[in-house]
C-alpha positions as CSV (number, residue, x, y, z in Angstrom):
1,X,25.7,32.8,56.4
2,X,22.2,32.8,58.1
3,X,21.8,33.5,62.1
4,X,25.4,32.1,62.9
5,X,26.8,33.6,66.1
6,X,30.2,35.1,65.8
7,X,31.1,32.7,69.1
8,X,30.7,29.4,67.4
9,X,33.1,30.2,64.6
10,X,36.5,28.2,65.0
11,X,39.4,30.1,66.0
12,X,41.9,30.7,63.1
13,X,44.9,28.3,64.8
14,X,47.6,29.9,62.4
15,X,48.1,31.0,58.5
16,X,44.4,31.1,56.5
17,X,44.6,28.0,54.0
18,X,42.5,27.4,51.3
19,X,39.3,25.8,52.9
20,X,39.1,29.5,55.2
21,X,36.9,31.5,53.1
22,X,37.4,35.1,55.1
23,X,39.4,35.9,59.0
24,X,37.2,37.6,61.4
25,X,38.3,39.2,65.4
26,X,35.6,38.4,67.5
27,X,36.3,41.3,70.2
28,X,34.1,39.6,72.7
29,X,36.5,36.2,73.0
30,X,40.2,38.0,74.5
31,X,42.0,34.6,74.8
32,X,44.0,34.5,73.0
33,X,44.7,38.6,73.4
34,X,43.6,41.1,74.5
35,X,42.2,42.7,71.7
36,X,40.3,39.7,70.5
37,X,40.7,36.4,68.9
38,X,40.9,36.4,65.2
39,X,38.2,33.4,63.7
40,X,37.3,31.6,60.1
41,X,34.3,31.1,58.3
42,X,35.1,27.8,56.2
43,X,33.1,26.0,53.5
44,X,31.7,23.7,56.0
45,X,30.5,26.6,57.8
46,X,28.6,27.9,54.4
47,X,27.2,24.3,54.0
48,X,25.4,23.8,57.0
49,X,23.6,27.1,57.3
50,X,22.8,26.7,53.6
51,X,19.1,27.0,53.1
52,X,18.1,23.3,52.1
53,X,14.6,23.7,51.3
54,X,15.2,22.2,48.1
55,X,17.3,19.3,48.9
56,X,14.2,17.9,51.0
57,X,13.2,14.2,51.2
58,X,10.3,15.6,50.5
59,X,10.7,16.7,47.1
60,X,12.7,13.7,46.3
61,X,15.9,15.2,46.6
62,X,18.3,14.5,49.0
63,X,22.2,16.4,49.8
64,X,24.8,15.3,46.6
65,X,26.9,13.3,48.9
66,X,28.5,11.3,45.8
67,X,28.4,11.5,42.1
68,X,26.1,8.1,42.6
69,X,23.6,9.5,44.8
70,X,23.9,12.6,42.8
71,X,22.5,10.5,39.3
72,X,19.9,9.3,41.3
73,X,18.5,12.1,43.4
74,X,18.3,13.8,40.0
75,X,16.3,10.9,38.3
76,X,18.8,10.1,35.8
77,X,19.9,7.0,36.7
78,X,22.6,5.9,34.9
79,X,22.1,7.6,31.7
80,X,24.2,10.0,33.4
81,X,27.4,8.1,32.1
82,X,26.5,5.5,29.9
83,X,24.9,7.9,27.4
84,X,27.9,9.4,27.3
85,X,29.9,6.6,25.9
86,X,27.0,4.5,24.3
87,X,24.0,6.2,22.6
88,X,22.5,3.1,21.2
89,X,20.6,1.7,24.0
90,X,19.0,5.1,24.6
91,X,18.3,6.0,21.1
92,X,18.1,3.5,18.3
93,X,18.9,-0.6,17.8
94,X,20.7,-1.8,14.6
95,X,19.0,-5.4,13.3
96,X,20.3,-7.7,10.6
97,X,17.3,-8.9,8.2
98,X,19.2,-12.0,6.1
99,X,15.8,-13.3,4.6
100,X,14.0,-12.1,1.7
101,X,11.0,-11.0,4.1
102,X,9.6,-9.5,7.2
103,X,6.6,-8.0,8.5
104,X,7.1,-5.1,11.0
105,X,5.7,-5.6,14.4
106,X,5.6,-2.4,17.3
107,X,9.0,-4.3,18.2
108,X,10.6,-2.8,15.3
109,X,9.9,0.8,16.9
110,X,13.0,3.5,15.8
111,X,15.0,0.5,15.0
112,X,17.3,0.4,12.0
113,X,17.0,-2.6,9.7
114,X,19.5,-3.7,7.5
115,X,18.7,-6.1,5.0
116,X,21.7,-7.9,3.6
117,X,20.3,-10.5,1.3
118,X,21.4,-11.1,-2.6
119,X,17.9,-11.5,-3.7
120,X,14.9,-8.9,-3.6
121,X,13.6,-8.2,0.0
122,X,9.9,-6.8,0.8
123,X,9.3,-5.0,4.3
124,X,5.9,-5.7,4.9
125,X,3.7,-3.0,7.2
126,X,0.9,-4.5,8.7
127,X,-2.0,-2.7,9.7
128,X,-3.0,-2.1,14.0
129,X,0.9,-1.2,14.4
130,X,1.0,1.5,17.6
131,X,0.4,5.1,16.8
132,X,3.8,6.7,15.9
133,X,5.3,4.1,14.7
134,X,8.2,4.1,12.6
135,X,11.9,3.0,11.3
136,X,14.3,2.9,8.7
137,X,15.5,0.3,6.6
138,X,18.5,0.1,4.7
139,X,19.8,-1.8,1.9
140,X,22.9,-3.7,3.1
141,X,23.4,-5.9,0.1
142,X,23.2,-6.1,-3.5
143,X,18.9,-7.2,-3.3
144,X,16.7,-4.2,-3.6
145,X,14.4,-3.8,-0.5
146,X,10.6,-3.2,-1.3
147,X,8.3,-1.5,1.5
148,X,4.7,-2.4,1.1
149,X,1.9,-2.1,3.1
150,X,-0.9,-4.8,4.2
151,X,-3.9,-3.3,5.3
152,X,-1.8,0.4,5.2
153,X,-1.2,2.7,3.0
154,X,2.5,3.2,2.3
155,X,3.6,5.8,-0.1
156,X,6.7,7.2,-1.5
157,X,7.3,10.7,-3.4
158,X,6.7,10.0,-7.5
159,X,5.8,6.1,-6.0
160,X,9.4,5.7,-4.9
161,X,8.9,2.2,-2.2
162,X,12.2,1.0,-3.5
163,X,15.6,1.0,-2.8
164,X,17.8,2.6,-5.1
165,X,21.3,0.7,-4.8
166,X,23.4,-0.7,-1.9
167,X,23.4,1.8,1.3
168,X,20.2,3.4,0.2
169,X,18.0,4.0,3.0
170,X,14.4,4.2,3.3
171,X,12.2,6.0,6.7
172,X,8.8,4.7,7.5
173,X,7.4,7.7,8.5
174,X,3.6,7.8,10.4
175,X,1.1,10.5,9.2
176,X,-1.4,8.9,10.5
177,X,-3.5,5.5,11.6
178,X,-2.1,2.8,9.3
179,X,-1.0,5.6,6.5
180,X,3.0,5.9,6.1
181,X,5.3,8.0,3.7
182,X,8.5,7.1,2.6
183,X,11.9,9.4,2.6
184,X,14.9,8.4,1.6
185,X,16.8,7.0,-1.4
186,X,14.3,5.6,-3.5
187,X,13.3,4.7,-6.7
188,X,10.0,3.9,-8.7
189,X,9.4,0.3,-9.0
190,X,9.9,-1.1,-12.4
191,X,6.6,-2.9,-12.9
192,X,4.1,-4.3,-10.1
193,X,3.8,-8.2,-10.6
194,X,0.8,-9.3,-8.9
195,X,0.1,-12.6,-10.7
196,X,2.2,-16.1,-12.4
197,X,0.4,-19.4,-14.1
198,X,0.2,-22.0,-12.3
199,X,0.3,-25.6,-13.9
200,X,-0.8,-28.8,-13.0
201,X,1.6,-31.3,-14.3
202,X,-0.3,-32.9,-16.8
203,X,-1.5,-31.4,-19.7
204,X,-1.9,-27.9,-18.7
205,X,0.6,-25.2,-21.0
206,X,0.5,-21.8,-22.8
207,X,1.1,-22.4,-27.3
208,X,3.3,-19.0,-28.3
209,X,2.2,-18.4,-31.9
210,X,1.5,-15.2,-34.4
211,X,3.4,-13.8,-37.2
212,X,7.3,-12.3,-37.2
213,X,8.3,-8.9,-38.3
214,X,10.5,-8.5,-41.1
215,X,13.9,-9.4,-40.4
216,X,12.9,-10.5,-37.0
217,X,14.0,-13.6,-35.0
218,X,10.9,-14.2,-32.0
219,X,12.0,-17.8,-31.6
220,X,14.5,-18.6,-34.6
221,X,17.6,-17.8,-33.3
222,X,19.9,-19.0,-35.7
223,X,23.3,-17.9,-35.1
224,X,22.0,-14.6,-34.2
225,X,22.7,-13.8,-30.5
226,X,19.7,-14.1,-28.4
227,X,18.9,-14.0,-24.1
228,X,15.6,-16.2,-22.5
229,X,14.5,-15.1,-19.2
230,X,12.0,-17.1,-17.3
231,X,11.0,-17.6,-13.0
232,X,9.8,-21.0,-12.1
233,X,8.7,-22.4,-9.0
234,X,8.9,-25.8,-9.5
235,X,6.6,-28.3,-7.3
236,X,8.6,-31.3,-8.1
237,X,12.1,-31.7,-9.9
238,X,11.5,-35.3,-10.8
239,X,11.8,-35.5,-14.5
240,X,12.5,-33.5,-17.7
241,X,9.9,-30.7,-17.4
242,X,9.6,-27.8,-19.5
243,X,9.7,-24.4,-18.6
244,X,9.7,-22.3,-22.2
245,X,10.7,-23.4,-25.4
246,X,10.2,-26.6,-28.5
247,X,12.2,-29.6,-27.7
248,X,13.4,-31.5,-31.0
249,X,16.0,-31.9,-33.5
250,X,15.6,-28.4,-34.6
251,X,14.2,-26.5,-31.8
252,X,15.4,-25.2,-28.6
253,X,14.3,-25.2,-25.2
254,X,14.9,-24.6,-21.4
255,X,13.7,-27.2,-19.0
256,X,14.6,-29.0,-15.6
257,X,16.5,-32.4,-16.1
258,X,15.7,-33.9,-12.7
259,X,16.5,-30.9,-11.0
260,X,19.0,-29.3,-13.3
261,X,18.9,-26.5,-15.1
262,X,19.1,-27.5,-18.8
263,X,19.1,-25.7,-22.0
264,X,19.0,-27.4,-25.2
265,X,19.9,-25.9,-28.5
266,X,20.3,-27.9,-31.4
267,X,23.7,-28.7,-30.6
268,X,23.2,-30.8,-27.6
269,X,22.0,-30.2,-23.7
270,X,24.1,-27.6,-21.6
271,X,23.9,-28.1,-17.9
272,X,23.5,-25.5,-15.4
273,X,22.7,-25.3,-11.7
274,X,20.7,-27.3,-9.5
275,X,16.8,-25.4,-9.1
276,X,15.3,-25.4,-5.6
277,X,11.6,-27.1,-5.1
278,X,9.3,-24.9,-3.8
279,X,10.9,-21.4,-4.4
280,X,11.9,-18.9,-7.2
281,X,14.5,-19.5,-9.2
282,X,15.9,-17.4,-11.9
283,X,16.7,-19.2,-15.1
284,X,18.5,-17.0,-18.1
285,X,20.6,-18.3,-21.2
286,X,22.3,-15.9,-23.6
287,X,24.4,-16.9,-26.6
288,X,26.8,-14.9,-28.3
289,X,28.6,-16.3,-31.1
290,X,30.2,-19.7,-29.7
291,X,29.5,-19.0,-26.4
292,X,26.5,-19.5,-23.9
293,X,26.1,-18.6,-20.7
294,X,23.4,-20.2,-18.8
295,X,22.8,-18.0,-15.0
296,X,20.5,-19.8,-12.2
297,X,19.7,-17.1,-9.5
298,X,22.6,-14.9,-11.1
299,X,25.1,-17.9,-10.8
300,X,26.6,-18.5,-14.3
301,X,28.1,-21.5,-15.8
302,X,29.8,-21.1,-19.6
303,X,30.0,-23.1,-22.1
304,X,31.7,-22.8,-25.5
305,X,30.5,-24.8,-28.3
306,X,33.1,-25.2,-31.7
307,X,31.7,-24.6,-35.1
308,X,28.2,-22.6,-35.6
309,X,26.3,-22.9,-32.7
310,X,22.4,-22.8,-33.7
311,X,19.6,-22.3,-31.5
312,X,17.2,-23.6,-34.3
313,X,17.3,-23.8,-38.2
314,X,13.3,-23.6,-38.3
315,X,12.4,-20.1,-40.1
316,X,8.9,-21.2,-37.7
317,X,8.7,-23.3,-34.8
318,X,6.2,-24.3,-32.0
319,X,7.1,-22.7,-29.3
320,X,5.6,-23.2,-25.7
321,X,5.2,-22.6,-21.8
322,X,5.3,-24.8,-19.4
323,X,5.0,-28.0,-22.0
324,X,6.3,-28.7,-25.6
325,X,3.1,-31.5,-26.0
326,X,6.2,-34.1,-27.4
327,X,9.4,-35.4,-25.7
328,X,9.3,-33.0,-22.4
329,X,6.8,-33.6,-19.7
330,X,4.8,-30.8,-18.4
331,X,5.9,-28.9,-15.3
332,X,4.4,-28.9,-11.9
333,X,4.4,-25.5,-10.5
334,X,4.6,-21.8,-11.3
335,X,6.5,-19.8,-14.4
336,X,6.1,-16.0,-14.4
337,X,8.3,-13.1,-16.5
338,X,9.3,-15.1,-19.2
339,X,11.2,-12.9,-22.1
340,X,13.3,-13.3,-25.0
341,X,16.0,-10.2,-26.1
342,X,17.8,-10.4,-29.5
343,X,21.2,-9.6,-27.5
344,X,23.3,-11.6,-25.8
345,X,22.7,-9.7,-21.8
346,X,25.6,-9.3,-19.8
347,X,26.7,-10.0,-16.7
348,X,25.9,-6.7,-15.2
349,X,22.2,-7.1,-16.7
350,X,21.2,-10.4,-15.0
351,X,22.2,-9.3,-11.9
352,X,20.1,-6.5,-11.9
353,X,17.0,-8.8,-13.6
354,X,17.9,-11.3,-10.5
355,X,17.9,-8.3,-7.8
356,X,15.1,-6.6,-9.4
357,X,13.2,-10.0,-8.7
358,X,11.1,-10.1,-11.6
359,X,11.9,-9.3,-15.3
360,X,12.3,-6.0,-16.2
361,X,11.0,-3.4,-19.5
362,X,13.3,-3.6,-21.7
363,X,17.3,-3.5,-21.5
364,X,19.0,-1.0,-24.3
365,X,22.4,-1.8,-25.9
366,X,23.7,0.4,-23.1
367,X,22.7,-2.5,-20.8
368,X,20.4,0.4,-18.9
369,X,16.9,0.2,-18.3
370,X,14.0,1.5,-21.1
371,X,11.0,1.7,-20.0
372,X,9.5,2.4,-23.5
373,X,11.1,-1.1,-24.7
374,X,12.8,0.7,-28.0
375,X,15.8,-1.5,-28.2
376,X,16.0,-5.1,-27.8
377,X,13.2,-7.1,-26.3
378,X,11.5,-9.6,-28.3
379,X,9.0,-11.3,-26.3
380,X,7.8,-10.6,-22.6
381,X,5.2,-12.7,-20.9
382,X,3.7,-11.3,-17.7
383,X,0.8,-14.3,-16.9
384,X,-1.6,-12.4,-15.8
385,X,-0.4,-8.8,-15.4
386,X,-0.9,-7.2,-19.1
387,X,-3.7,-5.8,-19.5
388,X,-7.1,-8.1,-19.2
389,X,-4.5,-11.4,-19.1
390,X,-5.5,-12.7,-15.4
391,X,-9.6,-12.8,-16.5
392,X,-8.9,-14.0,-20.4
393,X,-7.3,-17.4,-21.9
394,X,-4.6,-15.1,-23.2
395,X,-1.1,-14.0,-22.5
396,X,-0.2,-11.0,-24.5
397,X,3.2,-10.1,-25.8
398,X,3.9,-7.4,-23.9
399,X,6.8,-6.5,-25.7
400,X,4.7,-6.1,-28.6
401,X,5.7,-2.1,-29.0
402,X,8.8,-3.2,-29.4
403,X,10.8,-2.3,-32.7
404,X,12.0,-6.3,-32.6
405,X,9.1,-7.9,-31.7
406,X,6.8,-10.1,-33.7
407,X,3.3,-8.5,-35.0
408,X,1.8,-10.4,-32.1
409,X,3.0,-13.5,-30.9
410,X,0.4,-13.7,-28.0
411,X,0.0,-16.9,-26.0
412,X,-3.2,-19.3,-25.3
413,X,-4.2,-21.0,-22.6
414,X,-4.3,-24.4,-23.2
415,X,-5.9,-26.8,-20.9
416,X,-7.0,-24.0,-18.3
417,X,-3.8,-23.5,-16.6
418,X,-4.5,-21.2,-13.7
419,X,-3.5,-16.9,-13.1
420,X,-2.8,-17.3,-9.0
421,X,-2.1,-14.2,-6.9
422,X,-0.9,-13.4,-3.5
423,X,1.8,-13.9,-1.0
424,X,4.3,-16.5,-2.6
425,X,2.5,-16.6,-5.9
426,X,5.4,-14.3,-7.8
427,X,9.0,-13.6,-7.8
428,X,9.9,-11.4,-5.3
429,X,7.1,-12.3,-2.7
């Protein structure tokens, strides 16, 4: 207690309680006797001779008169006590991405976005964002979620820029101006897709010929089971236009009836879902036996057919995409990924094709993924991302390593339909 006169103290009045720190006699003051008057130094007496250099106005500090004033002469604000019941605010913001899209934007700084659609989503980053940027996105649904960049480089360990299941989690991480890594649960991409054919709605189609391997079905299904795969984006859903196949008495063929999703195999037309202008839909038939299955964006409808069911009887048969040159009109719009398999895919596989949002490799008999296309594909048609495809009037067979496919059953051009790239031009973007 600095400079404070014995004389000013204040006398003790009775017992010590707990706010007198220590009784002194001052000798000087007799009183109350004769001998002296016994005094207190209290905690108000320690307080005000306190050295308060560092409480000053001054220095932006003031006395800790309440736990308020306290938070703010100590620059916290009121992080103080929220932060101590809510981190969110202070650290990290949770957003819900529903579409199949987005672009980050500086906004997107340390948040967490969870993506939650069915179908394929690609997290776009743009070039410019600030430096340090980053976030971390999370696959909330049963759609993978792509991270690509646009005017950055983004790059994952082995090329892993995909999700690898529901939950999986992915952080943008900044190493530098516009250049990103990825960590997290990833997995390699099964293919890039980077172009489709575009058709004009008049003439404009792709003839499937070549010769068959021994023993092999390419397009005569018979009874044998069989799966088609094809993506269309369909300009117009006016008439009866052709996505792959032959229509006639002894062909087969899958094609929009005014909007629906039709198959036709011999033993009359099977209905599906309704397709949606303007967007990618998913179209799949497989046949097993008596039974087919027809799935538009991974949404099945069954039928069962009594007696044989025949996809064709033709050992050959003219086979085409995007027109049959006879009773079908030719489509208006895009077709990528179309593939035949000499199995009848289940369930489990054409919701991974749909999520994967293009067609995949190869499927085994396991119903896993083969990338080395051993097992059961028969025909795959990339328009325009095999090899020299997009600059040629050809579309190879790129199942053509396959043990089941044909020798070569490549397609031609006919009519110059067009290879188109870019945003919008292929499933999945």
């Amino acid at each position: 207690m600095a400079n404070k006169k014995i004389s000013s103290l204040t006398s003790l009045g009775g017992t010590p309680d707990v706010a007198d720190i220590i009784p002194i006699t001052d000798v000087s003051d007799t009183t109350g006797s004769a001998q002296g008057t016994t005094k207190k130094v209290t905690v108000a007496n320690l307080v005000a001779a306190a050295p308060q250099g560092d409480l000053l106005a001054s220095n932006n500090l003031s006395d800790l008169g309440s736990n308020a004033s306290a938070r703010t002469n100590l620059g916290l604000g009121t992080a103080a006590t929220s932060a101590s019941t809510d981190f969110s605010s202070a650290f990290f913001s949770t957003v819900s991405e529903t579409t199949t899209s987005r672009t980050l934007s500086d906004s997107d700084n340390g948040k967490v976005i969870v993506c939650s659609n069915a179908s394929a989503t690609t997290i776009t980053v743009p070039s410019g964002l600030t430096s340090g940027f980053g976030c971390t996105v999370v696959q909330g649904g049963s759609g993978v979620v792509s991270v690509v960049g646009s005017g950055a480089s983004v790059n994952g360990i082995g090329g892993k820029v995909v999700t690898a299941g529901q939950y999986a989690a992915l952080n943008i991480v900044p190493i530098g101006t516009n250049s990103y890594i990825l960590d997290g649960d990833g997995q390699t991409p099964l293919f890039t897709n980077a172009y489709s054919l575009s058709f004009d709605g008049s003439n404009e189609y792709v003839a499937l010929g070549g010769t068959q391997a021994s023993g092999n079905n390419t397009f005569h299904f018979g009874t044998n089971p069989f799966s088609v795969s094809a993506w269309v984006k369909p300009s117009a859903l006016s008439g009866n236009d052709q996505i792959v196949g032959a229509h006639g008495g002894s062909g087969w063929t899958m094609y929009s009836s005014s909007g629906t999703l039709t198959f036709f195999a011999a033993i009359g037309n099977l209905a599906g879902g309704s397709l949606t202008q303007d967007a990618w839909n998913h179209c799949l038939v497989t046949r097993d036996g008596t039974s087919f299955n027809m799935y538009l964006n991974g949404n099945k409808t069954s039928h069962t057919i009594s007696g044989t069911a025949t996809a064709n009887t033709k050992a050959t048969i003219t086979t085409n995409i995007g027109w049959d040159t006879g009773s079908l009109q030719p489509l208006l719009g895009l077709i990528d990924e179309v593939a035949t398999w000499n199995v009848a895919l289940s369930d489990a596989d054409v919701t991974s094709l749909y999520n994967s949002g293009t067609s995949v490799t190869d499927l085994n008999d396991s119903g896993s993924y083969d990338t080395d296309r051993s097992d059961n594909l028969v025909t795959w048609y990339r328009n325009g991302d095999t090899g020299t495809d997009a600059t040629s009037s050809t579309v190879t067979n790129a199942a053509s390593g396959s043990a089941n496919a044909g020798s070569s059953v490549d397609g031609s051009l006919q009519n110059s339909p067009t290879f188109v790239s870019g945003s919008g031009n292929t499933p999945g973007n």
